[in-house]
C-alpha positions as CSV (number, residue, x, y, z in Angstrom):
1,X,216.4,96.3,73.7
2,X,213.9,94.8,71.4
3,X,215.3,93.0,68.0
4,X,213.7,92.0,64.5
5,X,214.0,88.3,64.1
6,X,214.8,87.6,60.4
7,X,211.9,85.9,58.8
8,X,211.4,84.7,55.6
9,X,209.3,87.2,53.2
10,X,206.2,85.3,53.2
11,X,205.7,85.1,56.8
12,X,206.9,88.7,57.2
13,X,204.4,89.5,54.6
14,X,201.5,88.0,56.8
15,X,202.6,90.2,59.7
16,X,202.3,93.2,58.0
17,X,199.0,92.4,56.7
18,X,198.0,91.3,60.1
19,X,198.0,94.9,60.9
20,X,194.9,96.1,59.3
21,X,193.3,92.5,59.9
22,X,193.0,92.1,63.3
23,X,190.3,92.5,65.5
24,X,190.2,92.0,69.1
25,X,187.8,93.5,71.9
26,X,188.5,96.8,72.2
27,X,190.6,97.7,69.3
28,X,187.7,97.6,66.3
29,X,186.8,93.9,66.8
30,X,183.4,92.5,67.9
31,X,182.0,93.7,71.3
32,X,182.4,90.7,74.6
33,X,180.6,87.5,73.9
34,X,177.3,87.6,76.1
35,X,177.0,85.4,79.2
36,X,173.1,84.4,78.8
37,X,172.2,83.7,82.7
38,X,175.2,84.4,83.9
39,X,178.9,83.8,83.7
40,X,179.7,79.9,83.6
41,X,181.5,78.6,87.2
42,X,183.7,76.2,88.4
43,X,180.4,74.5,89.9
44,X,180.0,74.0,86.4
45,X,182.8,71.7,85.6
46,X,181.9,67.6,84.8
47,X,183.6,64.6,86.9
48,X,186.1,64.6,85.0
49,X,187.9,68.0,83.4
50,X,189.5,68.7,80.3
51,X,191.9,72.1,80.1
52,X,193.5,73.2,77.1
53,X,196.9,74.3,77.5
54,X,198.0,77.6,76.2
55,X,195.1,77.4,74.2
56,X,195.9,73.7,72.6
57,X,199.3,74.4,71.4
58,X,199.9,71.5,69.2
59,X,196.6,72.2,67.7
60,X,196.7,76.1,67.5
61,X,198.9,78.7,68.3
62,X,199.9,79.2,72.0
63,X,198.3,82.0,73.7
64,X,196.7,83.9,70.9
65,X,193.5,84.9,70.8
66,X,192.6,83.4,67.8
67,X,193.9,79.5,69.1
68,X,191.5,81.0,72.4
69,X,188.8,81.1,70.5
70,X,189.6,78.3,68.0
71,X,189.6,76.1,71.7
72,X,186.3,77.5,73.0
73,X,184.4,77.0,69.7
74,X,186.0,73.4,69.0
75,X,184.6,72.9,72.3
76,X,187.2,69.8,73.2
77,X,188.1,71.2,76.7
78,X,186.0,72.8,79.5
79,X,188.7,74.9,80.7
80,X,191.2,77.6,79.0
81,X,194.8,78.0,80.0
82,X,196.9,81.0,79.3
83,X,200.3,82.6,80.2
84,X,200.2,86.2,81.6
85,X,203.4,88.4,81.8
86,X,203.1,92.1,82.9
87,X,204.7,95.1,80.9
88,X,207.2,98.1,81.7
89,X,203.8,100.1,82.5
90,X,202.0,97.3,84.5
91,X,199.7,96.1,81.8
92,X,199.0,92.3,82.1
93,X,199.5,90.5,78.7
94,X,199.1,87.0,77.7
95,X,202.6,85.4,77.3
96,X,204.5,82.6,78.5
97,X,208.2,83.4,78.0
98,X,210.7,86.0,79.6
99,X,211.3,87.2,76.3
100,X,210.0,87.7,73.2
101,X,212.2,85.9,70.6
102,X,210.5,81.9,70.5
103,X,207.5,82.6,69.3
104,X,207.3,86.3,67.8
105,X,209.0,88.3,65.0
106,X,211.1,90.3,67.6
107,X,213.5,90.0,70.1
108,X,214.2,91.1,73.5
109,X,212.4,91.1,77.2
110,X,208.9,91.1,77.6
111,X,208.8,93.5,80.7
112,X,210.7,96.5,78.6
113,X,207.5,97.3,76.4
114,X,205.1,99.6,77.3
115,X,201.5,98.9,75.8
116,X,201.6,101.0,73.2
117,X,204.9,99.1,71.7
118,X,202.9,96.0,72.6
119,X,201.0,96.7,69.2
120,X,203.7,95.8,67.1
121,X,204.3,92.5,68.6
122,X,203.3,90.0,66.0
123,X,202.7,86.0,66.9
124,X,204.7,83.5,64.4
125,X,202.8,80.6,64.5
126,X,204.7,77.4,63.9
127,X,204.6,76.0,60.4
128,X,203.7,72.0,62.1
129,X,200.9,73.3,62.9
130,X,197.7,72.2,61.7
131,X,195.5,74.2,59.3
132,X,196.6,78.0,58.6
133,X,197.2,80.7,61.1
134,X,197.7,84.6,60.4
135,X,200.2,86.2,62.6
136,X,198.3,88.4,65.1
137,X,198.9,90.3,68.2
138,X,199.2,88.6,71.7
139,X,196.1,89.7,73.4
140,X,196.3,91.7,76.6
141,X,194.5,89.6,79.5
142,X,191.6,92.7,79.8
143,X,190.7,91.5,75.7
144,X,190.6,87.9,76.9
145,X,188.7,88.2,79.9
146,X,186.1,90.2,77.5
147,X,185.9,88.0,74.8
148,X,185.6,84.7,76.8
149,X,185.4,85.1,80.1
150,X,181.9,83.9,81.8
151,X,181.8,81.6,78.7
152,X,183.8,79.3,79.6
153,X,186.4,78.9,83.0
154,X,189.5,80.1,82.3
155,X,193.1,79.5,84.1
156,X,195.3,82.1,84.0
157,X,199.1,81.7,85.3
158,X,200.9,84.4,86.7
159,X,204.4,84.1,85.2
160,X,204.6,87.0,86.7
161,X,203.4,88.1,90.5
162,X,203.5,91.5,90.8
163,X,200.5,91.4,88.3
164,X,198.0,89.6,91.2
165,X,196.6,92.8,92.2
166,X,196.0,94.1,88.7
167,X,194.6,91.2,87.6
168,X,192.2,90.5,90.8
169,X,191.0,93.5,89.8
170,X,190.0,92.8,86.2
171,X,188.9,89.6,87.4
172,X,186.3,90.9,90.3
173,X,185.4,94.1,88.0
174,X,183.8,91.4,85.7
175,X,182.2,89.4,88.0
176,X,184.5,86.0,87.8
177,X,186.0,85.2,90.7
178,X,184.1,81.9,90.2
179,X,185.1,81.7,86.7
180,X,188.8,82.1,86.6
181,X,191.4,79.8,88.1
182,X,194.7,81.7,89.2
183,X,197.7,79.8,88.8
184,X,201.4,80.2,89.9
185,X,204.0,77.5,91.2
186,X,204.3,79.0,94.0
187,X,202.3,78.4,97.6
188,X,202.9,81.8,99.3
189,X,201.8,83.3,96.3
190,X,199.2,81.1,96.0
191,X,198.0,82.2,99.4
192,X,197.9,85.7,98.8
193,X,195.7,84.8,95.3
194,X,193.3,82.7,98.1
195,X,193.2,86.0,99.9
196,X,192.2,88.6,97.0
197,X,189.4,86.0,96.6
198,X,190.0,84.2,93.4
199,X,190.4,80.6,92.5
200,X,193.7,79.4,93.5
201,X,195.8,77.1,91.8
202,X,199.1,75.6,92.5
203,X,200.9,73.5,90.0
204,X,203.6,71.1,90.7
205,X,206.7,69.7,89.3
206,X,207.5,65.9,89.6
207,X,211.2,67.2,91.2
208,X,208.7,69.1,93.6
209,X,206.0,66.4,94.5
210,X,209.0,64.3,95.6
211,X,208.9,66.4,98.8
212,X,206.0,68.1,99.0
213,X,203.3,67.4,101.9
214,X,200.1,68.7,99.8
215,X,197.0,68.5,102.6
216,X,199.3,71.8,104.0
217,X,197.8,73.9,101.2
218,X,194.0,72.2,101.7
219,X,193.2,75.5,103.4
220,X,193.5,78.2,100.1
221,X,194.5,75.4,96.9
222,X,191.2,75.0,94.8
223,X,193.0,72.9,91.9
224,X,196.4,70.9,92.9
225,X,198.0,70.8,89.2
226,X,200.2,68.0,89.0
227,X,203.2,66.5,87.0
228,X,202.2,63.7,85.1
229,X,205.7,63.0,84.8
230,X,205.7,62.4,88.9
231,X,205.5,59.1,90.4
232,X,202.7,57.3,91.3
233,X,203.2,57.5,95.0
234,X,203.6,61.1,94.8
235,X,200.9,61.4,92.4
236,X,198.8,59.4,95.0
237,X,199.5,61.5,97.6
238,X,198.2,64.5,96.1
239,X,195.3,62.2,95.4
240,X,194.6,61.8,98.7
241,X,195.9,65.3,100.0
242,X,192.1,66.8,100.8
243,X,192.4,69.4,98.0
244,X,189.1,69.7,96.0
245,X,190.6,69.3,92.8
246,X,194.0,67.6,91.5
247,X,194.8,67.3,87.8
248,X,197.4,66.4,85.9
249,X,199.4,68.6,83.5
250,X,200.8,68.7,80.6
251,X,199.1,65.3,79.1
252,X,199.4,64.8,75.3
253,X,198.4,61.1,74.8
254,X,195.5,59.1,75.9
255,X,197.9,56.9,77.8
256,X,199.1,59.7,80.2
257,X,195.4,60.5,80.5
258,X,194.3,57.6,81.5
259,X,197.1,56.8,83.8
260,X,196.7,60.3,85.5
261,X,192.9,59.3,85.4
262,X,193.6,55.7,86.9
263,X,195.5,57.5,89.7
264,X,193.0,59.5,90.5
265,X,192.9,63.0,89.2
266,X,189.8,64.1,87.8
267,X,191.0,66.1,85.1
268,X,193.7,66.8,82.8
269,X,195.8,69.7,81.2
270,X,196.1,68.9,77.9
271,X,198.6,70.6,74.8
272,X,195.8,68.4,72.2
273,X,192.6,68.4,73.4
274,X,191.3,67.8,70.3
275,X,193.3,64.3,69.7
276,X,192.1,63.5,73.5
277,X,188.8,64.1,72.4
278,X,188.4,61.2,69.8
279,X,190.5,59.1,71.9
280,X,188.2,56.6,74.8
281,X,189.3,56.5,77.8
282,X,190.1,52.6,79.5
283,X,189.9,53.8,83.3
284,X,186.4,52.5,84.5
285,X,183.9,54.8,85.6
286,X,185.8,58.0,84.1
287,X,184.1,59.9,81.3
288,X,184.9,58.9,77.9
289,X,184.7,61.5,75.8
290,X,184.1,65.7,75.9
291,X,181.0,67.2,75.3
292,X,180.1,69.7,72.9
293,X,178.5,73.0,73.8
């Protein structure tokens, strides 16, 4: 059953103007950004990696496609994270929660829309945040891949599983298995992601790390995504586990950067990239600041 969530008239105002304003990739907007020599990799990534969180969401609003592109054109963060849930008819969407009533107009589970009734879902961005937003739709993950995938690397979490298959599929159509990081909290699921031939990703809680033996997943983990809440020993360990890539999530302070930097991870999942960005780091050696592009 899906619910209105009372709003006040303003901000229901703004979603029904949203209606006629939006304009995403394949619903009226402006065609896929173009690659230029090709789509961007993971070979592309600097020493030390900045990835904004849902987009950045303490800077804009999480998982939209307007805070998506706000990230990529800020250019504060080499990397993209998004949520992806799939609907009653098996289309991937971008989303973090079970259901819809934290950060939309409506109530109710995510999985019992179809994506038709996915149209009327309407985003309510959160008034601390900075600048003005418009309510907007939630993009499916087929707009996002087309608007910035190949621009920039992307990591994409499977809240839900089931979607691997349908999303490998988007993903190799496009020609980014390269250029996508698949992520999910789970190792046997991040084994069957190594096996479709994708980026794998496995994050970590600090209640997990406590027992975890890491160098078991060297084999099919690309990016170990730790807890910066986690010990340092555990942290350490992950360090020094053999997998190519271990950064820490989710950082929102220079301190908890440069700690998870000091520890060694070599990059950082960040809900402010932006506030990062003007902040130096004090590890030795790390890089200080994010470039431009």
């Amino acid at each position: 059953m899906i619910t209105w969530i009372a709003s006040s008239p303003p901000a229901a105002l703004v979603s029904v103007v949203s209606l006629a304003a939006l304009t995403l990739t394949g619903h009226g907007g402006p065609p896929p950004l173009e690659w230029g020599d090709g789509p961007l990799t993971v070979d592309s990534l600097p020493r030390v990696t900045y990835a904004a969180h849902r987009g950045g969401a303490r800077e804009v609003p999480e998982n939209s496609m307007s805070g998506l592109m706000a990230a990529y054109r800020r250019g504060t963060a080499q990397v993209l994270d998004f949520d992806t849930r799939v609907l009653r008819d098996g289309t991937p969407v971008v989303f973090h929660d079970v259901t819809l009533n934290r950060t939309t107009f409506l109530g109710g589970e995510v999985r019992k829309l179809d994506a038709e009734e996915w149209k009327g879902v309407r985003l309510r961005p959160r008034d601390r945040l900075p600048g003005s937003w418009r309510s907007e739709r939630p993009p499916t993950v087929e707009e996002v891949l087309d608007r910035l995938g190949g621009r920039i690397l992307l990591m994409l979490e499977l809240k839900d599983p089931a979607g691997l298959e349908r999303v490998a599929g988007m993903i190799r159509a496009r020609g980014l298995t390269r250029s996508v990081f698949v992520n999910t909290n789970h190792p046997r699921v991040a084994e069957r992601v190594h096996r479709a031939g994708l980026l794998t990703q496995l994050w970590r809680s600090a209640e997990q790390m406590r027992t975890d033996r890491p160098e078991r997943w060297r084999s099919f983990v690309d990016l170990l995504d730790v807890d910066i809440r986690a010990r340092d020993g555990d942290v350490t360990r992950a360090v020094r586990s053999g997998i190519p890539r271990v950064w820490a999530h989710t950082v929102v302070t220079p301190a908890q950067r440069d700690r998870a930097l000091a520890l060694g991870c070599d990059g950082v999942l960040t809900d402010a990239p932006g506030r990062l960005a003007r902040h130096r780091t004090r590890v030795p050696g790390a890089v200080s600041s994010v470039t431009g592009r």
